[in-house]
C-alpha positions as CSV (number, residue, x, y, z in Angstrom):
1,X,0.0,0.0,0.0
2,X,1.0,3.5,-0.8
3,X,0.8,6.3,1.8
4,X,-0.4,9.7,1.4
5,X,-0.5,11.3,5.0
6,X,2.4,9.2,6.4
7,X,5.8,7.7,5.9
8,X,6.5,4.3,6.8
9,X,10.2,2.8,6.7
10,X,12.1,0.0,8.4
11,X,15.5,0.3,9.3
12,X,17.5,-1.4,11.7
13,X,14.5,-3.3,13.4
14,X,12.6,-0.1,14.0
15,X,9.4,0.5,12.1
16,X,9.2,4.5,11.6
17,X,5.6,5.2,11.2
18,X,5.7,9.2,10.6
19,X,2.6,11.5,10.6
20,X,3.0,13.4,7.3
21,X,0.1,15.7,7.0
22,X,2.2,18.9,7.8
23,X,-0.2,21.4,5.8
24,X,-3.0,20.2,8.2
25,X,-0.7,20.0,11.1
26,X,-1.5,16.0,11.1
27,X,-5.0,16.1,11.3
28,X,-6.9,13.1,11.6
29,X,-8.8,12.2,8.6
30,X,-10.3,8.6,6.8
31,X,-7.1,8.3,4.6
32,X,-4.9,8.7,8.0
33,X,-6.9,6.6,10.2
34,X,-6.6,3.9,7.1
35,X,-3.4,4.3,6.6
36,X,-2.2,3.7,10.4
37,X,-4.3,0.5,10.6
38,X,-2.2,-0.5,7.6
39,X,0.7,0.4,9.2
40,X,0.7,-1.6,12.7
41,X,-0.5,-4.8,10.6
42,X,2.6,-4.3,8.9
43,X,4.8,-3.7,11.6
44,X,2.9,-6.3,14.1
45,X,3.6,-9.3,11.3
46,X,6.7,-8.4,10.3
47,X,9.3,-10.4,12.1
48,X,12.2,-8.1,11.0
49,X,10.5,-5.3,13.3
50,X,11.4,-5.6,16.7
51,X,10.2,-2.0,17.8
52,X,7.9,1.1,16.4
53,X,8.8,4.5,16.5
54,X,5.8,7.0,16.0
55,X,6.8,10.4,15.8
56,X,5.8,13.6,12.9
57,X,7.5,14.8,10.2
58,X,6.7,18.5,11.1
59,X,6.4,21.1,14.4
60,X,3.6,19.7,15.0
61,X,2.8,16.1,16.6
62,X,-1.1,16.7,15.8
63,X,-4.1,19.1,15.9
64,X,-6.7,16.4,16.6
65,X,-9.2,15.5,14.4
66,X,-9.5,17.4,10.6
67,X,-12.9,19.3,11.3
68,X,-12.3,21.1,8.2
69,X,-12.9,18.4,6.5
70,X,-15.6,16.7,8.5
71,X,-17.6,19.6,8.2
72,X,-17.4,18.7,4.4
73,X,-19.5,15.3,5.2
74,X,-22.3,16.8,7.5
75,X,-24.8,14.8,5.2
76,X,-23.0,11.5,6.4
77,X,-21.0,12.4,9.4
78,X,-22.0,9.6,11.5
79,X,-21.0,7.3,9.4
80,X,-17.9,9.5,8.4
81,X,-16.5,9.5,12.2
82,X,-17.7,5.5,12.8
83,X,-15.4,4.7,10.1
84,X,-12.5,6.9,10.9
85,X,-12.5,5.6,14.5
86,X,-12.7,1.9,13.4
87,X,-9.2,2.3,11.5
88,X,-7.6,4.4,14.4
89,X,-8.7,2.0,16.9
90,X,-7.6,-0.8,15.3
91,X,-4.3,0.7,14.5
92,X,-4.2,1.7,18.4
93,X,-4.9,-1.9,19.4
94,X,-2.8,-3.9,17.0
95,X,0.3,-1.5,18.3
96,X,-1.1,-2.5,21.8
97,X,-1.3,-5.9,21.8
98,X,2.0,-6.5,19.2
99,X,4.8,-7.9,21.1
100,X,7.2,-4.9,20.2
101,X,7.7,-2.1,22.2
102,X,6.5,1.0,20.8
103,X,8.2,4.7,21.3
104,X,6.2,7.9,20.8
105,X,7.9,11.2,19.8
106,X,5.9,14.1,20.4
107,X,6.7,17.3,19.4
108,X,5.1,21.1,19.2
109,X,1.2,20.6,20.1
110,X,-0.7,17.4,20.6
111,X,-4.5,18.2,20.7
112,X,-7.3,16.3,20.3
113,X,-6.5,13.1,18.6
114,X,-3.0,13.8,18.1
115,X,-3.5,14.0,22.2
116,X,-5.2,10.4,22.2
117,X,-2.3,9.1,19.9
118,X,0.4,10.4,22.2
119,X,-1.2,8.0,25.0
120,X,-0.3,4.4,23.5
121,X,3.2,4.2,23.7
122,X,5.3,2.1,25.7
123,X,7.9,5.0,26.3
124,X,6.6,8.7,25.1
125,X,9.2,11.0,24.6
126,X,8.6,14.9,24.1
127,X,10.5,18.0,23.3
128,X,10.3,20.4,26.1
129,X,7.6,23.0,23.9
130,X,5.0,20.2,23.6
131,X,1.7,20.9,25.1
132,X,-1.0,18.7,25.5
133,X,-4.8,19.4,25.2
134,X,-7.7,17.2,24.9
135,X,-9.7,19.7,23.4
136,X,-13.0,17.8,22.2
137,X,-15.4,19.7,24.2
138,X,-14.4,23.0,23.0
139,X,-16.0,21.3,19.2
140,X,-19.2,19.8,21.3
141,X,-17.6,16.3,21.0
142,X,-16.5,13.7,23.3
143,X,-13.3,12.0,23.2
144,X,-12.1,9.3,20.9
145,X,-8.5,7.4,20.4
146,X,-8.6,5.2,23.3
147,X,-7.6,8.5,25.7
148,X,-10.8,7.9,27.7
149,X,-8.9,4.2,28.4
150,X,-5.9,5.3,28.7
151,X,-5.9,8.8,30.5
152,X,-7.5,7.8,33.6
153,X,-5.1,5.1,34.3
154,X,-2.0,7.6,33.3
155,X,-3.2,10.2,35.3
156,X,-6.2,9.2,37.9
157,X,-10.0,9.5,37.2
158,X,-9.8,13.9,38.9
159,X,-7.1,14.9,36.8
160,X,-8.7,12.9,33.2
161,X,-11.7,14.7,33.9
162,X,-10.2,17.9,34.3
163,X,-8.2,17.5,31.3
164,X,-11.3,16.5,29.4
165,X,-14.0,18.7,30.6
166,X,-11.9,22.4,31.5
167,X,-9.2,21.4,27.9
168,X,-6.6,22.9,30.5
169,X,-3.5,22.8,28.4
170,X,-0.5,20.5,29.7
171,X,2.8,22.0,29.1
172,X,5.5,18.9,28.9
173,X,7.2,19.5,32.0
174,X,3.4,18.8,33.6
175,X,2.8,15.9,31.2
176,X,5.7,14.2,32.9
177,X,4.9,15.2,36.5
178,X,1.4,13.6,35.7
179,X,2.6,10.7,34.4
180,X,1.8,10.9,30.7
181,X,5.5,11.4,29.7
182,X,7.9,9.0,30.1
183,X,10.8,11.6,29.4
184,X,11.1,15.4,28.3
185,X,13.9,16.5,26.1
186,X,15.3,19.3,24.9
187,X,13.1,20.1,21.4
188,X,16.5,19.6,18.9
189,X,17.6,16.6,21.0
190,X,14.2,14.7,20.5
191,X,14.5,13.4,17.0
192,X,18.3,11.6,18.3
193,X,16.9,10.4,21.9
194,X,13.5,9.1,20.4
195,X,15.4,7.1,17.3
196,X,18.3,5.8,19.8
197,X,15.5,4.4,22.5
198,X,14.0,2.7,19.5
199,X,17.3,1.0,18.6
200,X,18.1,0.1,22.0
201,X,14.9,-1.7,22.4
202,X,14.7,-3.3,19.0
203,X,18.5,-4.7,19.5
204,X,16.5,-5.8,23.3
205,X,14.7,-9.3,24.2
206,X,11.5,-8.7,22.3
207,X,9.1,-11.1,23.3
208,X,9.9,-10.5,26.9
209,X,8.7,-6.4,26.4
210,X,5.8,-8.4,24.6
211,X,5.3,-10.3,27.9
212,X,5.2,-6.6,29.9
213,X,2.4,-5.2,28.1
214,X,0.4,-8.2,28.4
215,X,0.9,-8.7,32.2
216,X,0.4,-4.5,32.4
217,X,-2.6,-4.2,30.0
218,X,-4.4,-7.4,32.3
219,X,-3.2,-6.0,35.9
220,X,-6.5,-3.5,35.7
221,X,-8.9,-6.2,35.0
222,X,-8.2,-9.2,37.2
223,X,-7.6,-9.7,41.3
224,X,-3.9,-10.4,42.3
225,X,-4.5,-14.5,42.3
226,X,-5.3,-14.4,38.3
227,X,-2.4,-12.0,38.2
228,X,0.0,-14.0,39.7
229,X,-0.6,-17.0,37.9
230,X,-0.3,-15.3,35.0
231,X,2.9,-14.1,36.1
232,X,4.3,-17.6,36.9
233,X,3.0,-18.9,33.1
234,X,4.5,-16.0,31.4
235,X,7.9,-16.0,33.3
236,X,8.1,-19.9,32.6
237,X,7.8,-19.2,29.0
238,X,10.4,-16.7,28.8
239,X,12.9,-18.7,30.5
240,X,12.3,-21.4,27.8
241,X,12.4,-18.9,25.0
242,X,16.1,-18.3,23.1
243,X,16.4,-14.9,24.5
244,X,15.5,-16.0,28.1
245,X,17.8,-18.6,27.6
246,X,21.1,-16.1,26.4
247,X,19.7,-14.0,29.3
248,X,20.3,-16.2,31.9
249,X,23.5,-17.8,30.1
250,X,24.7,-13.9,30.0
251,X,24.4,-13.6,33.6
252,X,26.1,-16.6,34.9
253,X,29.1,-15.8,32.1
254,X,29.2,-12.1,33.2
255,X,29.2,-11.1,29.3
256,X,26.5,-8.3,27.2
257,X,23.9,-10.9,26.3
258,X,22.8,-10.7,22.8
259,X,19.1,-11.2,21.6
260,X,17.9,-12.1,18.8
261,X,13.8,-11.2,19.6
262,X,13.0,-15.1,18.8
């Protein structure tokens, strides 16, 4: 498939999926939404990827969702948005439940949707001028992207509704305090810091970080019992693997172990 409104590369074992809408400062339309679902089914079945950088091609990480142009379907704009959601949250869930890690760049504003894509990552990295705004209420709509999942487990049910209800904008120093941001960097330095934690993780043991977001994602919806059996299956099966294997072999040998993400 071709791409119109991002880029899509693999190098190294990193899958670079880059928003590329920069004359509507990413804005989420059908053709993006498709395109992102193609995207992580790429990158979640091919075995050469061992980790997913998201990140934009502009100064912008994303204004939300493209009102311009959804104002262009009023006649159909039920069915416009219930299509458009069903490609971004498939594309959100595929890149949830893959076994690779997945890093998130986010630069200049994230509103809206490109808030709600911000959310996902496994490790979000932002320059230090990023701001943060939910920003669906000040449109008369309700959020979408998975941030009404996400957000209240990042941040606590007060401080979700807040963000939600008021659109109080988030500078990227707050983002971090509230737990939303893994890391802030200086705004030249994130581009460097965002690629090099994607190679380090996609040179890392892959189907153990696949075993983390599992046991993570599941620790919200079942008691401690159901937890820590899963726990006990999970390690059990990493030991076996060929990376927990040259982990362990690594250890005892006192050498850099080297995985190969099998």
């Amino acid at each position: 498939m071709s791409y119109s409104t991002i880029q899509y590369e693999v190098a190294d074992g990193v899958a670079h999926v880059v928003l590329d809408r920069p004359e509507a400062g990413n804005a989420l339309n059908i053709e993006l939404g498709r395109e992102m679902l193609d995207a992580s089914i790429r990158a979640a079945g091919d075995k050469g990827v061992r980790c997913v950088l998201i990140r934009s091609s502009s100064d912008v990480f994303g204004f939300g969702g493209d009102l311009k142009y959804f104002s262009t379907r009023s006649d159909d704009i039920a069915a416009c948005l219930l299509e458009t959601t069903t490609y971004v949250h498939g594309a959100i869930a595929r890149f949830q439940h893959m076994q690779k890690p997945v890093v998130i760049a986010v630069n200049g504003m994230a509103a809206g949707a490109g808030f709600s894509l911000a959310l996902f990552g496994d490790i979000v990295l932002a320059g230090e001028g990023a701001k943060f705004k939910m920003a669906y209420t000040a449109a008369g709509l309700s959020p979408d992207g998975s941030s009404s999942w996400y957000l209240p487990r990042l941040v606590g049910l007060r401080r979700a509704q807040e963000l939600m209800i008021t659109n109080r904008t988030l500078s990227a120093a707050e983002a971090q305090d509230w737990g939303i941001v893994t890391k802030v960097v200086p705004d030249g330095d994130l581009a460097a810091e965002s690629l090099a934690m994607a190679q380090k993780l996609a040179s890392g043991p892959t189907r153990a970080f696949g075993a983390v977001k599992r046991l993570l994602a599941r620790s919200f919806e079942q008691g401690l019992e159901a937890q820590m059996d899963d726990e006990s299956r999970v390690i059990a099966e990493m030991a076996e693997s060929p990376d927990g294997r040259e982990g362990l072999a690594a250890f005892v040998g006192k050498r850099k172990p080297t995985f190969t993400g099998s």
